[in-house]
N, C-alpha and C positions, 0 to 999 in steps of 0.2 A: 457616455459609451459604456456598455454591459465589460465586468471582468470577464474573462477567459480563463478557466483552469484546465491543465492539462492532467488527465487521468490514467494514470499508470496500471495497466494491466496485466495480468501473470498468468494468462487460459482460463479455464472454463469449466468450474466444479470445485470447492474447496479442500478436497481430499488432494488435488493435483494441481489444480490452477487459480483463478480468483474466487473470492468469495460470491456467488449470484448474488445474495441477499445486501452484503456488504458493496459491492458494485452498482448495483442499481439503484440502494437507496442513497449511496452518492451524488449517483447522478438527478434525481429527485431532490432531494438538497440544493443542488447545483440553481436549476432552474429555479425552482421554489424561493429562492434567495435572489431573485434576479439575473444570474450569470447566465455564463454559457461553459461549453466546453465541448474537447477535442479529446479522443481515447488514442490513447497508442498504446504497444507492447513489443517485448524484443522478435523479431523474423529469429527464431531458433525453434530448436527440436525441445520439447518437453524432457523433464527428468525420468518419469515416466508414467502410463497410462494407469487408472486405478478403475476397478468397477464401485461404483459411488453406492453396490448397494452390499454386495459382501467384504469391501475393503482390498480384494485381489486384483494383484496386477493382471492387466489383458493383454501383455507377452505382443502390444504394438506402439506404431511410433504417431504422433501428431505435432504440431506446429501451435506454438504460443499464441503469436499473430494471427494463425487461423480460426484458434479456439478461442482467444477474446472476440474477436468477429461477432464467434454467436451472442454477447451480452453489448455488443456494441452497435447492433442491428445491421452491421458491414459498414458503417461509417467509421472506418478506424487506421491508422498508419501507423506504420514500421516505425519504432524506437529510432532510426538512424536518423530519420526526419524531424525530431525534436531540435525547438529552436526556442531559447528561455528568451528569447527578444518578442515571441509571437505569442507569449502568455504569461496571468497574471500572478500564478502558482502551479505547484503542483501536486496532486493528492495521491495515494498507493494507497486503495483498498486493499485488506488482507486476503488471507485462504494461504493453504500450503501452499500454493504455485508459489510466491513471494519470497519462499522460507528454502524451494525446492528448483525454481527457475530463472526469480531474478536474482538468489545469491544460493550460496551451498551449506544455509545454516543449516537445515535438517537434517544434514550430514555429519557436518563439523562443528555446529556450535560455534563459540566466538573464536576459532579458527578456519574463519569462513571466510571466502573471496564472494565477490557481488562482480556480475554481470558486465563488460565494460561499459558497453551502452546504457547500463541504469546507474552505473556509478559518476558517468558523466552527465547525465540526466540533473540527479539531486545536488553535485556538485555544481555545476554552473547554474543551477536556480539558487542555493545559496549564497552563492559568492555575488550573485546580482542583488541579493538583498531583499529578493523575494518568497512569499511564505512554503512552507512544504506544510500539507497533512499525510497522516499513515495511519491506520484504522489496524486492529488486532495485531499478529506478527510482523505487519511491513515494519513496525521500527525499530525492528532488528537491521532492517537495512540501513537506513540511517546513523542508527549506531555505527555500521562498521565503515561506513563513510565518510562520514562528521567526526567521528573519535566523542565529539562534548556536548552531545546534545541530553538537554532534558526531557525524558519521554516517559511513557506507560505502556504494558502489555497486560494491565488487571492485577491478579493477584498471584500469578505463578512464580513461586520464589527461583526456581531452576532458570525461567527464561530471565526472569531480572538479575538474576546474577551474572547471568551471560553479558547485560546489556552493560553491567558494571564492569566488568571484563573487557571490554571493548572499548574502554573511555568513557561511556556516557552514565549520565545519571538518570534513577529509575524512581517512580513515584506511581505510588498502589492508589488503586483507582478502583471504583464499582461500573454497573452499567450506567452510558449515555453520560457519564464523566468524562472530561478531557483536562490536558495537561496541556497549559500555553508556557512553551518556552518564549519568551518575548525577547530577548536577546537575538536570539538568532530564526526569528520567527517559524517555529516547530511548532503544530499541534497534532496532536493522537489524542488514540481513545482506544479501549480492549475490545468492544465489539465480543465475538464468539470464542474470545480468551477467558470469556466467561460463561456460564451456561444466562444465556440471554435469551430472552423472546425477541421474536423481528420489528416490535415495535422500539425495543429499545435499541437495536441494531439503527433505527431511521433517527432514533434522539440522539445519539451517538455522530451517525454521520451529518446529519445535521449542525451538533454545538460544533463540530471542525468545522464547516465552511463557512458557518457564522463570525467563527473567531478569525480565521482567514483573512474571511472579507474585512473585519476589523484593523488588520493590517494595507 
């Protein structure tokens, strides 16, 4: 029987929500490796809306869940509906949504609270034993969830300090690198924490669900 990973979504655009590039070659990954998978994202209101070509806010509101929809082809469900018994891990592709929806690190930095429904998410996937990945800023979230996990966000000394801040320990990585914490089965990788081309975005998400599946 195929594994099942559960994909954690944050909207739809990397300036505001998930990463496209980083989201889809997850899920390309996914299959390509054999699996399957299920998208969910929290039913809330965005942090807020950005125009993705001159970086300004558009002064409206949209819906997380609605906006992962678009990269999720409407196959997708409400974060409440997460069940870590109904999959084999769980992956957070990056984009500021991650950094700006599912916690308030863009804000706050490692004085940041995470989303109830995604703090229970990563937590009871852990505590069952089962693997997480997080691709560019998601493991920031982790960090502030886990407290000790071994991760990467590239080579930005400000975000890795943060992540050290937080409990966890940080390890500098280039493109299409990942970091297996094996203990508590964690993988990342920086993705567009680095100036990367989308092929390496696909190596990248790729070596996580390879290493995944190795658990």
């Amino acid at each position: 029987m195929s594994k099942v990973f559960a994909v954690l979504l944050s909207g739809c655009g990397h300036q505001d929500g998930a990463e496209i590039h980083e989201a889809t070659l997850t899920l390309w990954a996914i299959h390509k490796n054999g699996a399957d998978y299920q998208c969910f994202a929290p039913d809330i209101q965005q942090h807020h809306v950005l125009n993705h070509i001159t970086g300004q806010d558009m002064h409206e509101e949209r819906n997380v869940l609605v906006e992962a929809a678009r990269i999720a082809r409407g196959n997708i469900q409400p974060l409440s509906a997460y069940r870590v018994d109904d999959f084999d891990g769980l992956i957070l592709p990056g984009g500021v949504g991650a950094a700006k929806n599912l916690c308030t690190y863009a804000a706050l930095g490692p004085d940041c609270t995470v989303n109830e429904e995604v703090a229970r998410a990563v937590y009871t996937t852990h505590a069952a034993g089962k693997p997480i990945g997080a691709l560019c800023i998601a493991p920031v979230v982790l960090a502030k969830v886990l407290n000790h996990a071994k991760l990467t966000i590239g080579q930005d000394e400000s975000t890795a300090n943060n992540i050290v801040a937080m409990g966890a320990e940080h390890i500098s990585t280039w493109q299409g690198e990942i970091v297996v914490d094996e203990p508590n089965k964690i993988v990342t990788t920086p993705c567009y924490m680095l100036d990367s081309r989308v092929d390496q975005i696909g190596d990248g998400a790729e070596n996580v669900v390879r290493a995944m599946l190795k658990f």
